[in-house]
N, C-alpha and C positions, 0 to 999 in steps of 0.2 A: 627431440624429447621435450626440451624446454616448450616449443608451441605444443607438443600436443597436452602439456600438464596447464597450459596455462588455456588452452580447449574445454578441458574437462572442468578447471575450476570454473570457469565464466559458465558452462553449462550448470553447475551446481547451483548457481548462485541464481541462474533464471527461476532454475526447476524450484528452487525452496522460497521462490519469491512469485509464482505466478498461480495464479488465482483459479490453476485447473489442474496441481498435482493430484494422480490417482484418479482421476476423470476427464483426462486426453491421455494419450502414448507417444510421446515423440516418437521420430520416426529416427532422429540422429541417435550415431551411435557413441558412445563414452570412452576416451580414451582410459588404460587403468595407469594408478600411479606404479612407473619403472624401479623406484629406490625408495628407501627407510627414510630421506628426507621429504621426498613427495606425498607420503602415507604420515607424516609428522604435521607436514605444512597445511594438510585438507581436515586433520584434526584439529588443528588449532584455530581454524579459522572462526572467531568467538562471534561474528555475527550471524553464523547460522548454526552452531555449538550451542553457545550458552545464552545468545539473545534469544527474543521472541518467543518465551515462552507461553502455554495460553494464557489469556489473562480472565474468560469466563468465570474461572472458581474465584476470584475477588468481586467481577463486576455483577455476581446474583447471589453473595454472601451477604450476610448481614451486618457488617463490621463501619458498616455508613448508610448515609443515604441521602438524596440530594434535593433539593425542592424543584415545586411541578415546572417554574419555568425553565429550569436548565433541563430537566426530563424532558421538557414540550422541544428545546430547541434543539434536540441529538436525532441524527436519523431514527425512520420508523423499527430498525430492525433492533438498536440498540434499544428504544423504550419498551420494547416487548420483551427485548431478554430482561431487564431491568425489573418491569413484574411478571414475571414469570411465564408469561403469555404459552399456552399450550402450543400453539404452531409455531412458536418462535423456532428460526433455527439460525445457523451464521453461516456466512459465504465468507466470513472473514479468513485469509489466508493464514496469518497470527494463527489461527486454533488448531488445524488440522495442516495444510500445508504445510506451514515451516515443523513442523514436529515431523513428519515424515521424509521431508525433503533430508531433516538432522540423521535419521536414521538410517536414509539411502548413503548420504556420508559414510557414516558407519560397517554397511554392508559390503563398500564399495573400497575401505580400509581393510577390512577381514579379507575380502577376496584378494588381495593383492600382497596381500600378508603370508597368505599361504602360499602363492607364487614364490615372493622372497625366500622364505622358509624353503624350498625344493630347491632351491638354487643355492642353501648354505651360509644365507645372511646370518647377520648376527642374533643367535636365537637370543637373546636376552634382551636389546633392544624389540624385535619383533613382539615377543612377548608384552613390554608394558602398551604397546600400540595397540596390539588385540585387546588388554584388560581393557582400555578407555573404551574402545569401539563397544564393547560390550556391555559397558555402563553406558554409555550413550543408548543404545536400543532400549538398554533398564528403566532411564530417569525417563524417556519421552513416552515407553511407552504406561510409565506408570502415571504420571500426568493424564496424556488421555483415558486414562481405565476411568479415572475423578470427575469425566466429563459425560463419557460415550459406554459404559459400562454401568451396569447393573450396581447397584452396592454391592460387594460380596457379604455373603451370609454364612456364617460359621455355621457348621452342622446339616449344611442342604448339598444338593449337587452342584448349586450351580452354571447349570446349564443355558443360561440366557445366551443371549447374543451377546461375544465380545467384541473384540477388536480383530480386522485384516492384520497379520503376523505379515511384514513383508522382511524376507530371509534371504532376497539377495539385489545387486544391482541391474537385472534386468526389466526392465520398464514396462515389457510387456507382458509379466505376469500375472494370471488372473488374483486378483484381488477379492478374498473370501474370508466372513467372519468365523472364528472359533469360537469356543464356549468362555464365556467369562473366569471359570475353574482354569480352563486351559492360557489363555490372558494372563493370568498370575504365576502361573507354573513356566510362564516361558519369561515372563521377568524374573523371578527367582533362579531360574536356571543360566539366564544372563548374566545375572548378578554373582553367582557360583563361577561362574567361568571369568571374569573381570577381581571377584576376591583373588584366584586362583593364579594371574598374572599381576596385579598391581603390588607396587611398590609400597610402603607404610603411607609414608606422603608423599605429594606432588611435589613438582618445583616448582608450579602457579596453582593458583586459586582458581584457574580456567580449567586444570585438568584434575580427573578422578586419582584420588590415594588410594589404600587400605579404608582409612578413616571416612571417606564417602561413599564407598560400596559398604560396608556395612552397618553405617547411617542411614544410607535407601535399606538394607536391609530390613533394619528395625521399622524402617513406617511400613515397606510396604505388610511387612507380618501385624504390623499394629492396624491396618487396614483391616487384614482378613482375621482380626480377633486372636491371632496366636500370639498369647501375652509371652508363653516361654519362649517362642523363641525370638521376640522380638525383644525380650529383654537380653537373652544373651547375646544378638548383634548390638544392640545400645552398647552392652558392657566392653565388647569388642573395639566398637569403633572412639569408646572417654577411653581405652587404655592406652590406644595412638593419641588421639587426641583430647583431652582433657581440660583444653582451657576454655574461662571464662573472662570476660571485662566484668573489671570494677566501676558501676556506673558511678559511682565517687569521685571517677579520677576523669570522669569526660568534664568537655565544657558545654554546657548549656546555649553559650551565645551565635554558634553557626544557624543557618535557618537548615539542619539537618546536620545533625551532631555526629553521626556516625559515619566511618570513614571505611576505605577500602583497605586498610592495615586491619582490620579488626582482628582481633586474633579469635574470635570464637568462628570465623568464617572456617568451612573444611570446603565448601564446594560452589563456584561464585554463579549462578543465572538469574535472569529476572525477565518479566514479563513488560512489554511496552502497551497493549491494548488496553488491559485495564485502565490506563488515563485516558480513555473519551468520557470518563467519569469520574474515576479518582484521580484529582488532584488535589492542592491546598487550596485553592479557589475556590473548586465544585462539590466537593465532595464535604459533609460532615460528617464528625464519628457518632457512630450512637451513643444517644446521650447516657443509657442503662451499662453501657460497656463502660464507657467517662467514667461513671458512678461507681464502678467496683475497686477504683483506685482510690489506695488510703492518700495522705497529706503527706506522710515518709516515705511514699512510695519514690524514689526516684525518677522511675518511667512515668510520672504523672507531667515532670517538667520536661524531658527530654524526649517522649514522646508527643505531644502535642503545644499545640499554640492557637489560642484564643482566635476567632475571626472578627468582623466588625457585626456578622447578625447573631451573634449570642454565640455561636458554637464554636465546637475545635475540628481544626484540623489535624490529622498527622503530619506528623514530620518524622518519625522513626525509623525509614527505610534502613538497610542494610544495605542497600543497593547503592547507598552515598547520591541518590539522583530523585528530585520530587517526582518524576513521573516515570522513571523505572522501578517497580516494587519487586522488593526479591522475590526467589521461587527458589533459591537452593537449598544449600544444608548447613545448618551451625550445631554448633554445640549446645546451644541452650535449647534447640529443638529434641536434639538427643538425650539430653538430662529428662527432659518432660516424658519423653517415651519412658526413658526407664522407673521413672518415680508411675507412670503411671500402671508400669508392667507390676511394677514392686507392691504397686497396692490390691491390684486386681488378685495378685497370687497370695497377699495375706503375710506379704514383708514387709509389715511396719512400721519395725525400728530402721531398715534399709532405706525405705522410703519416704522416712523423717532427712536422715542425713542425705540422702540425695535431692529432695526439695529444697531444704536450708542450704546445704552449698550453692543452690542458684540463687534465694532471694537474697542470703545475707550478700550478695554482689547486686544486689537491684537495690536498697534500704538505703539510706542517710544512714553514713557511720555511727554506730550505738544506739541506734532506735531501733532496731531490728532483734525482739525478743526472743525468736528461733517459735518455730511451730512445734505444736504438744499434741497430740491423740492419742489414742490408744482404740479406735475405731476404726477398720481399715475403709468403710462405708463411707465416715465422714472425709479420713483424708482422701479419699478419693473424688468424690465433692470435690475440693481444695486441690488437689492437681488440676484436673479439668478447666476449673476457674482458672489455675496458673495459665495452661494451654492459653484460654482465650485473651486472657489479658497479655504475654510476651508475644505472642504468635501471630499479632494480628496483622491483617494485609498480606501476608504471605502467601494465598491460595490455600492453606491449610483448614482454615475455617468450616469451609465445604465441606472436604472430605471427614473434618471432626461430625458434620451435623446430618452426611451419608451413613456414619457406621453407629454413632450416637443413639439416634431414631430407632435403632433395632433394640432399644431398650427402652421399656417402660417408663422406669424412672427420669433416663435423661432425654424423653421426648420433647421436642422444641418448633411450637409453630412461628414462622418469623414472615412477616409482617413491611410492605409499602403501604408508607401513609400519605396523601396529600390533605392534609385536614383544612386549605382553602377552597378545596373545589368537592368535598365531601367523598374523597375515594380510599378506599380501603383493599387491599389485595396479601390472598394470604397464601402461604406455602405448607401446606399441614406435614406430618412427618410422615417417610415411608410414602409418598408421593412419585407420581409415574417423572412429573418434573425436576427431579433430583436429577435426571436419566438427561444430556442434550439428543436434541434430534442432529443424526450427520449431516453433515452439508448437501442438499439435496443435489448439487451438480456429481457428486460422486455418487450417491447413489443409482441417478441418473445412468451415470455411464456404467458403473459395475454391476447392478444388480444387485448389488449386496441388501439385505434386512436390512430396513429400518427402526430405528427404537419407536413403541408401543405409545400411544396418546389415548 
């Protein structure tokens, strides 16, 4: 039993690391895991769990940008994701592989879960194993909707091309897009079935609670524009988990101040691609983003540091690593959903106290005057703003500026500039390029639709 579980993990770790998952079929066959620790141990496995996540939604965000000769010297495939190049697509395994390789994991957990279960194992262990398994299918596949999916459109069908749904561990089956509507309904439904088994919280920060399924809950509905019920998973998931850091109480002098103790962490992954570009080195912040931080802002010192050509770098990761940028779930992310639910619906004294609880922990002690409106328009302005400003480098960016754009008001064209060689390249909103193209070697092999140029 021992060789064939340790068969099946070294196969796992090929399949989630080779450059042609979903566009070859191995021909070997998968051992399944025999016991509740075998089905624990292929769960926890955090470098194909929680690592690698994509890092596209940072590297074509606007939250930096880097001068022409570090552009000039990054492969051709990177400079064209970089400006948005209409044929650009990635062969990167980071994007699509490891995200599905994670959720063959997953499928490959469920199945053997239900075996266990027929056989009398311990349903209560069984059970939190399933919840994960099924928050895993959740977070990966709500990641790539941000990439390979259509914006979703409140009020339409929906019907584009979504995402290949794959529902179990056999390798050989055909691999076929559903509609974008249905994309979402099968995250939501995952996520329903992982509230439905998980515990309040984890015992790591590697695994899904309570408090992380219905933290994705809330984005993924704040995605598809259902502010109610993306407020009542926000409110769900501050009643488990509620905390904040007092940036008062960090130290400023590490080159990355933030630590893996955090306590606003509820759910730990991060992405490693996006550093062929962001790093402290390469990467600058934009300087219009710089600028919207007051002087008492806390996050002005402890998220950046000065470079030697004028600009800042980040150093704010959550990820505690300069060149792994988080991609999970905190609380201050959940606060911002719900202040932003709260104001959409026209809760503006709700919306006041839940904004101020996050910044009076961002302020210099006593300079922090509490925010005043009585506008639900303007503080909604003023959330957003908050969004971009705590949020940044997260991969969240994108998806704000995918669902954003389907409004008039907060339409946003964004903008590579190399102002020494006279080039300008722009991304208008509601653009076919918000959409990535799949990796052509799977399309290749599947048949599957490709997204629209």
């Amino acid at each position: 039993m021992k060789t064939h579980f340790l068969v099946f993990a070294s196969m796992l770790i090929i399949l989630c690391s080779c450059d042609h998952f979903l566009d070859i079929k191995p021909d070997q066959s998968i051992a399944i895991p025999e016991n509740l620790s075998d089905v624990r141990a292929i769960l926890d496995q955090q470098s194909e769990i929680n690592d690698n996540f994509p890092g596209l939604m940072d590297l074509a965000g606007d939250d930096y940008f880097v001068d022409f000769t570090t552009w000039q010297s990054k492969p051709v495939d990177d400079q064209m994701l970089y400006i948005w190049d209409g044929s650009a697509t990635t062969e990167d395994p980071l994007t699509w592989n490891e995200s599905y390789g994670a959720i063959l994991i997953a499928n490959v957990a469920l199945e053997s879960l239900d075996i266990l279960e027929s056989h009398g194992k311990d349903r209560s262990a069984i059970n939190e194993l399933r919840g994960e398994a099924h928050f895993i299918r959740a977070i990966r596949l709500y990641h790539l909707s941000q990439l390979f999916c259509r914006p979703y459109a409140s009020g339409t069908d929906n019907d584009g091309p979504g995402l290949p749904l794959r529902e179990s561990s056999d390798l050989n089956a055909t691999s076929f897009r559903v509609t974008v509507e249905q994309t979402y309904q099968y995250i939501l439904e995952n996520l329903s079935k992982a509230i439905s088994f998980l515990p309040k919280k984890s015992a790591s920060i590697t695994r899904p609670g309570l408090d992380a399924a219905y933290g994705l809950q809330a984005k993924v509905y704040l995605s598809m524009q259902n502010y109610e019920k993306a407020l009542t998973a926000a409110e769900q998931s501050l009643k488990i988990h509620p905390d904040l850091l007092d940036y008062n109480e960090l130290d400023p002098s590490p080159s990355i101040p933030f630590t893996l103790n955090n306590k606003e962490l509820i759910y730990y992954a991060h992405n490693v691609s996006a550093g062929r570009l962001i790093t402290q080195t390469l990467a600058n912040v934009d300087t219009l983003l710089y600028d919207l931080f007051e002087e008492d802002d806390l996050r002005k010192k402890l998220f950046f540091e000065p470079k030697n050509n004028g600009y800042m770098a980040f150093r704010g990761q959550y990820s505690a690593n300069q060149r792994n940028l988080f991609a999970g779930l905190a609380t201050d992310e959940v606060y911002l959903i719900k202040a932003e639910c709260e104001a959409r619906l026209d809760k503006t004294n709700e919306c006041l106290t839940t904004l101020n609880t996050l910044l009076e922990k961002r302020w210099e002690k006593g300079k922090f005057q509490g925010i005043q409106s009585d506008s639900s328009e303007r503080l909604l302005s003023m959330v957003l703003s908050e969004r971009r400003k705590q949020l940044m480098f997260r991969g969240i960016r994108w998806g704000d500026l995918r669902r954003l754009n389907q409004e008039t008001r907060f339409e946003t064209v964004i903008r590579r500039r190399f102002p020494n060689i006279g080039e300008e390249y722009l991304l208008p909103p509601r653009d076919l390029r918000y959409t990535f193209l799949i990796p052509m070697k799977v399309i290749e092999f599947s048949g599957m639709e490709q997204n629209p140029r």
